[in-house]
N, C-alpha and C positions, 0 to 999 in steps of 0.2 A: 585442598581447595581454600581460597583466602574467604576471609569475611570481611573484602570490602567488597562495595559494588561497583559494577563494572562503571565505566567513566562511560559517559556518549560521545560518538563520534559526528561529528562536524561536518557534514558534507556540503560542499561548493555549490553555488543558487541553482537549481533545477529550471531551467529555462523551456524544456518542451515533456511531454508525455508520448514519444514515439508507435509504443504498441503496449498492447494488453494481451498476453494469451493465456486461456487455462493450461494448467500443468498438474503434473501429479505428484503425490507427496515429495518430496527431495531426500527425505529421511530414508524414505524406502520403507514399505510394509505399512502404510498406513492408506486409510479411506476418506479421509477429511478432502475434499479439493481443495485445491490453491491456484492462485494466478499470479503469474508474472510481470509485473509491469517495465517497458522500457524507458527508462531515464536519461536525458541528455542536459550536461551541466553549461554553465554560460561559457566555458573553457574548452568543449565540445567531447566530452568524456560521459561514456555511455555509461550507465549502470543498469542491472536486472537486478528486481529488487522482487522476491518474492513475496507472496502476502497471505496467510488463512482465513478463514472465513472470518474469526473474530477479529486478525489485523483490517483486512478489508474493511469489515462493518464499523472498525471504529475510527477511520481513513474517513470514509464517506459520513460518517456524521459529524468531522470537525470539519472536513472541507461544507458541509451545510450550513453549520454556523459558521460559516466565515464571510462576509459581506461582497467582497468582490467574487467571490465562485456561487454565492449562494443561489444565482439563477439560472445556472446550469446544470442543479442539483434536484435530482426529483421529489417532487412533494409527497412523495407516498411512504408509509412506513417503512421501516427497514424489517421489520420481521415477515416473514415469507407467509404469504395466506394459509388458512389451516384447511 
């Protein structure tokens, strides 16, 4: 195993959010839910990008602070009522 870290990959402007589905673990043998989101770039190349609950939660809290989405983003806690 090397000890660098992985480099990020650069993906082309995401121009639309096609679909959202729940899915189940991809790993297989787990209980955690996940959701799929579909991606369409300005080039028109689709991606599924899966997401767990703490990618999700931390998706929707940068898209919140973000000024141009921020009013399409719900003003309620992100933690689930107890």
């Amino acid at each position: 195993m090397s000890d660098q870290a992985a480099q990020p990959i650069q993906l082309p402007l995401i121009t639309q959010c096609l679909a959202a589905m729940p899915s189940s673990d991809l790993r297989g043998g787990g209980n955690e839910p996940t959701i799929t989101i579909q991606l369409k770039t300005l080039g028109g190349q689709i991606y599924l990008v899966p997401l767990s609950v703490l990618a999700a939660r931390g998706l929707l809290a940068a898209l919140a602070l973000w000024p141009p989405a921020a009013d399409v983003v719900p003003r309620q806690s992100l933690e689930p009522p107890v």
